[in-house]
C-alpha positions as CSV (number, residue, x, y, z in Angstrom):
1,X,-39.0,11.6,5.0
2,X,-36.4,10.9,7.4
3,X,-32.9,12.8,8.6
4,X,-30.8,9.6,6.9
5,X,-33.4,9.6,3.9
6,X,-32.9,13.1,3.4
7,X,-29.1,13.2,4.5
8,X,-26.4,14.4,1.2
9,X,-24.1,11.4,2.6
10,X,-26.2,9.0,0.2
11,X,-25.7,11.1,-2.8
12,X,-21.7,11.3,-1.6
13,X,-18.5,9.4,-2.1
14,X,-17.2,8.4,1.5
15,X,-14.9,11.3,3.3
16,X,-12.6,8.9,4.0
17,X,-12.3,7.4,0.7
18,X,-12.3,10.9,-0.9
19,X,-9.0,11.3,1.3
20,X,-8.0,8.1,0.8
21,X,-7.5,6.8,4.3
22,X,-9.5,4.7,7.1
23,X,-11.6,5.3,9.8
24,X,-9.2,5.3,12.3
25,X,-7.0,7.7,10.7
26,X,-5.7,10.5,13.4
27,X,-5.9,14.2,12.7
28,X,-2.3,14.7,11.7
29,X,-2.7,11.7,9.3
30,X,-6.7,13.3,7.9
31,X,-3.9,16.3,7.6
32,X,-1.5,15.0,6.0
33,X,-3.9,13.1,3.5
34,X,-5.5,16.6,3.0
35,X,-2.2,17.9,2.1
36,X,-1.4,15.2,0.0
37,X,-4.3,15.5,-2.2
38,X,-3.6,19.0,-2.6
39,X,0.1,18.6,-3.7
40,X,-2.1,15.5,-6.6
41,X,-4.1,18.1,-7.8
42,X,-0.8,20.8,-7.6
43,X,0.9,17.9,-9.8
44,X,-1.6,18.5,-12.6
45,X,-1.9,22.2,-12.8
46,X,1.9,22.5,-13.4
47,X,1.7,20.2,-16.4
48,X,2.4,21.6,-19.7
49,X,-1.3,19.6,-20.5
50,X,-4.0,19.4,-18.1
51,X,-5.8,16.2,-17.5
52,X,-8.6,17.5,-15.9
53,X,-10.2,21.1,-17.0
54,X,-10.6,24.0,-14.4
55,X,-14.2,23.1,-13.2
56,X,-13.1,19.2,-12.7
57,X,-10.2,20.8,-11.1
58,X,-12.4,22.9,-8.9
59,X,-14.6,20.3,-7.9
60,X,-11.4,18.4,-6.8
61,X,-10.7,20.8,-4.0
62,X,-14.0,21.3,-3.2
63,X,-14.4,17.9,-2.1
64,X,-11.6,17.2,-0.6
65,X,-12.1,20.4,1.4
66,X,-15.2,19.5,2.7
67,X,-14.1,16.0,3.7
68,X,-11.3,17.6,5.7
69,X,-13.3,20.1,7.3
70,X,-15.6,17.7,8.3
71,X,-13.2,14.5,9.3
72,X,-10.9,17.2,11.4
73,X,-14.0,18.5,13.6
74,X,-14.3,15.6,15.9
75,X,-17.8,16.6,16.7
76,X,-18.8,17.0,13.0
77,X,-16.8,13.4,12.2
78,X,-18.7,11.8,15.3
79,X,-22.1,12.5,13.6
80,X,-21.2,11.7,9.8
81,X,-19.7,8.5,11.0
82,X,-22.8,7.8,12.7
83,X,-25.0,8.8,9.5
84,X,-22.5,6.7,7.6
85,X,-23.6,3.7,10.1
86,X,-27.7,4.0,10.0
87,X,-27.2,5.1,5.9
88,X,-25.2,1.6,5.9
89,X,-22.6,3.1,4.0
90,X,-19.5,1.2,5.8
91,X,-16.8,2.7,7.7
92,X,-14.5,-0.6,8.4
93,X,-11.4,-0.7,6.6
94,X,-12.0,-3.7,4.5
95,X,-14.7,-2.0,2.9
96,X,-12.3,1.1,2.5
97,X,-9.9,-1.1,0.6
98,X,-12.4,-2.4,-1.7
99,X,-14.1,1.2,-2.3
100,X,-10.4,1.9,-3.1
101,X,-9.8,-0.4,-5.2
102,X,-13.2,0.5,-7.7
103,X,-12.3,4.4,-7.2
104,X,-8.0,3.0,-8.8
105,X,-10.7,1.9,-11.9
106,X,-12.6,4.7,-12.3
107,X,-11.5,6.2,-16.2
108,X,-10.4,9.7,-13.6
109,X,-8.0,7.3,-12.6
110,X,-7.2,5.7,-15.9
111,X,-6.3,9.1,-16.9
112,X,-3.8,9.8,-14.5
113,X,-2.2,6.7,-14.6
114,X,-2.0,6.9,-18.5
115,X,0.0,10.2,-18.1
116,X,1.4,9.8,-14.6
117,X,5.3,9.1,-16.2
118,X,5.3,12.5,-17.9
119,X,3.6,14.3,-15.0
120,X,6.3,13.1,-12.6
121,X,9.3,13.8,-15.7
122,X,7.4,17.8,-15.7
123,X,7.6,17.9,-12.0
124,X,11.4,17.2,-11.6
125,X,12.1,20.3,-13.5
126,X,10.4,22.2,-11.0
127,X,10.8,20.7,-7.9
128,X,14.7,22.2,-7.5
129,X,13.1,25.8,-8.0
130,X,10.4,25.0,-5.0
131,X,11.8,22.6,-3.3
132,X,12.4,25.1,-0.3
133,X,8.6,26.4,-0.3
134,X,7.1,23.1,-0.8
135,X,9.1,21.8,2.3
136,X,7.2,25.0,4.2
137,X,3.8,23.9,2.8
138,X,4.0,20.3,3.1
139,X,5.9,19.5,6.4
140,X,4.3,18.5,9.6
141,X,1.8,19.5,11.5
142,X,2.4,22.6,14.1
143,X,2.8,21.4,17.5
144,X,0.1,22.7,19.1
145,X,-2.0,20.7,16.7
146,X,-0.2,16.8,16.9
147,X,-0.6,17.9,20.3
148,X,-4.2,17.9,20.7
149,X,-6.4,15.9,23.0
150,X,-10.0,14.8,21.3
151,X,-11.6,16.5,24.2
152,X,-9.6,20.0,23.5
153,X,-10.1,19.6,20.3
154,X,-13.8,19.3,20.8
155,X,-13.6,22.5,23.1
156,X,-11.8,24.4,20.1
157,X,-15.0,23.7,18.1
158,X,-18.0,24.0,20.9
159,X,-15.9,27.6,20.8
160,X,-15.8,28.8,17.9
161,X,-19.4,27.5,16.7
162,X,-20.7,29.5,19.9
163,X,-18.7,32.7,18.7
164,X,-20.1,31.9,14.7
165,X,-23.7,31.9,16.4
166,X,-23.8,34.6,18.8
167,X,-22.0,36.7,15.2
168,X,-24.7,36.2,13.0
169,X,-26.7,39.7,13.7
170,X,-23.2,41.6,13.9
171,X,-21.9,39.9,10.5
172,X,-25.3,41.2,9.1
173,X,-24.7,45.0,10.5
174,X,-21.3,44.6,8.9
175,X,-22.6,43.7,5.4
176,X,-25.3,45.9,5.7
177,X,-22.8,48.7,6.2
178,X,-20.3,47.7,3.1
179,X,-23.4,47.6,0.8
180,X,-24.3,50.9,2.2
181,X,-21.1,52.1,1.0
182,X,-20.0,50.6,-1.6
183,X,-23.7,48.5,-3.3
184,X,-22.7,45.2,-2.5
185,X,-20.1,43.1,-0.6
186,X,-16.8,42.2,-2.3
187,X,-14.3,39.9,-0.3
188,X,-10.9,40.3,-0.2
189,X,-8.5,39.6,2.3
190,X,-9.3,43.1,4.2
191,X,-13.0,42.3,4.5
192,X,-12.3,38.4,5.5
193,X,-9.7,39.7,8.7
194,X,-12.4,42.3,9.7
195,X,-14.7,39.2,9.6
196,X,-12.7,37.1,11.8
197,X,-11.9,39.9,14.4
198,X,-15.8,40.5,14.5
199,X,-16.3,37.1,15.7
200,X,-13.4,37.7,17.8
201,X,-11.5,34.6,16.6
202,X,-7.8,34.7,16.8
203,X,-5.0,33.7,14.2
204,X,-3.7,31.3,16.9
205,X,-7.5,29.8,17.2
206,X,-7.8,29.9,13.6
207,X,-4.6,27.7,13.5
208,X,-5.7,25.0,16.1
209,X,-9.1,24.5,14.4
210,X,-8.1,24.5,10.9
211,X,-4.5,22.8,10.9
212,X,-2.6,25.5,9.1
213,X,0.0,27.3,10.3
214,X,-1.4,31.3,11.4
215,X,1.6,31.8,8.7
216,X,-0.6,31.1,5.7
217,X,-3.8,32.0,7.7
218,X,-2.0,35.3,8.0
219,X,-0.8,35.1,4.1
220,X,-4.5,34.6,2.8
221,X,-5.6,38.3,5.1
222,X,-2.8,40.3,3.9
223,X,-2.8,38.8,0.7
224,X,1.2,38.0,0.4
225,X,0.5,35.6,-2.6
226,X,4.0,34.9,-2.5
227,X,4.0,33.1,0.4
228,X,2.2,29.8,-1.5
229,X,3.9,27.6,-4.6
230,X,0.5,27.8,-6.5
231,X,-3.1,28.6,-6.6
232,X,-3.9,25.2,-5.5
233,X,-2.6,25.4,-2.1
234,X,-4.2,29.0,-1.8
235,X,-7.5,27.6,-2.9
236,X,-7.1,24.5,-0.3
237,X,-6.3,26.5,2.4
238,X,-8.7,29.4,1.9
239,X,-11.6,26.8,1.7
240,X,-10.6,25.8,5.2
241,X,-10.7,29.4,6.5
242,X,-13.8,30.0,5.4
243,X,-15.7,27.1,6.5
244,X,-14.1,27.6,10.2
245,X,-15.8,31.2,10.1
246,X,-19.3,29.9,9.1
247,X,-19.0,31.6,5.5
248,X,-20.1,31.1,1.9
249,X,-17.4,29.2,0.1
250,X,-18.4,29.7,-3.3
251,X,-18.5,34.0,-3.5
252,X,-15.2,34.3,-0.8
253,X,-13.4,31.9,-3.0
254,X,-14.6,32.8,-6.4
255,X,-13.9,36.9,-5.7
256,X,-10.5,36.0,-4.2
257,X,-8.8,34.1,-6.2
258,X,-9.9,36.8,-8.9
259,X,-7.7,39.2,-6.9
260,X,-4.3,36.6,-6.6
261,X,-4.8,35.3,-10.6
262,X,-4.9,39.7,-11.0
263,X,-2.0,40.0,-9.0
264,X,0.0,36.9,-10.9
265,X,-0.7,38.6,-13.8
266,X,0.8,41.9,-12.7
267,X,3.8,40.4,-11.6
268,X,4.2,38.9,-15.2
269,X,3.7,41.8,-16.8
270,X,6.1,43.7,-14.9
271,X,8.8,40.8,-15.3
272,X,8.3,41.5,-19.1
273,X,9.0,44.8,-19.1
């Protein structure tokens, strides 16, 4: 079998209609439809009633994670939009609208639209309290990034994919050593800064390559769970961070958002008392 025969992109919904936005969409706007999306998914998890349960939820984030990841690479998006060409799967913005317009039909979307009124009405009794965080989260893109040329932007990537591979053996020597100690590896945000100095990757890199601000980046190492509205823009954000350093999404992200929902708990318990 062939590359395109074997490629996942046929089994896939379209990155860009997964973020809702054409093929000639800039990196701040793949950004800001990233964001977006999050703040959709945030929408529903502060609902009194849930429309979607946790692992719909989780596979939400997931997707639109990987479609960022991927459309805000500009070497990565260069090669899925040319798999997307020889698969035949269409790029041009006409067929974007109509993909749209079957995804607006899909009974997910029924869903939400049947309950979107009291969503919204739940959301206006909390948007006072976080107003001033969600303005943080949400705003524009740091400078540095709207910034970017497509060729530095390709040079932040040919970067830090050479610094991923020429890890490899270290990152090995470094698990090797945790199971030695303590019988097997357990992230947290200790273990996940160690792992990004090892590489030698900055916060400031990190930043560039991933769109957040080192803020958050920053948050997610010292584990200052404070510094996001809710677990969704954690999750969202910690997704990115992992798939700039080359890691395994589903134990990093699993184990630590173990350790913020035990830490949200703690805090409730103590406001009890």
């Amino acid at each position: 079998m062939s590359t395109v025969e074997n490629s996942p992109i046929l089994n896939e919904v379209n990155y860009y209609r997964i973020l809702s936005i054409s093929n000639t969409s800039t990196l701040v706007e793949i950004r800001n439809a990233y964001e977006k999306k999050l703040e959709e998914v945030h929408l529903e998890a502060i609902a009194a009633y849930s429309l979607f349960p946790e692992e719909e939820t989780e596979q939400q984030l997931l997707k639109y994670g990987q479609a960022y990841v991927t459309l805000a690479n500009p070497i990565a998006r260069a090669k899925y939009d040319n798999e997307l060409k020889l698969t035949g799967i269409g790029t041009q913005e006409s067929d974007f609208e109509e993909e749209s317009t079957g995804i607006s039909e899909s009974p997910l979307a029924k869903k939400n639209e049947q309950k979107k009124t009291k969503t919204a009405t739940l959301y206006k009794k909390y948007k006072h309290v976080q107003a001033e965080e969600k303005h943080e989260i949400t705003k524009s893109a740091p400078k540095e990034v709207v910034g970017q040329t497509l060729e530095e932007r390709q040079d932040f990537y040919n970067k830090l994919a050479v610094k991923n591979d020429l890890t490899e053996e270290s990152l090995e020597e470094y698990y090797s050593k945790l199971k030695a100690h303590g019988g097997k590896v357990s992230y947290n945000g200790a273990v996940l800064k160690q792992i990004r100095e090892l590489k030698s990757i900055s916060l400031d890199e990190l930043a560039k390559i991933t769109c957040i601000r080192s803020t958050y980046l920053e948050a997610i190492e010292e584990e200052n769970f404070n510094k996001f509205t809710s677990e969704i823009y954690l999750k969202g954000y910690l997704i990115c961070y992992v798939e700039a350093l080359k890691l395994d999404p589903d134990q990093i992200i699993e184990e630590y958002i173990k350790l913020y929902r035990n830490n949200f708990e703690a805090v409730k318990d103590r406001n009890v008392f």
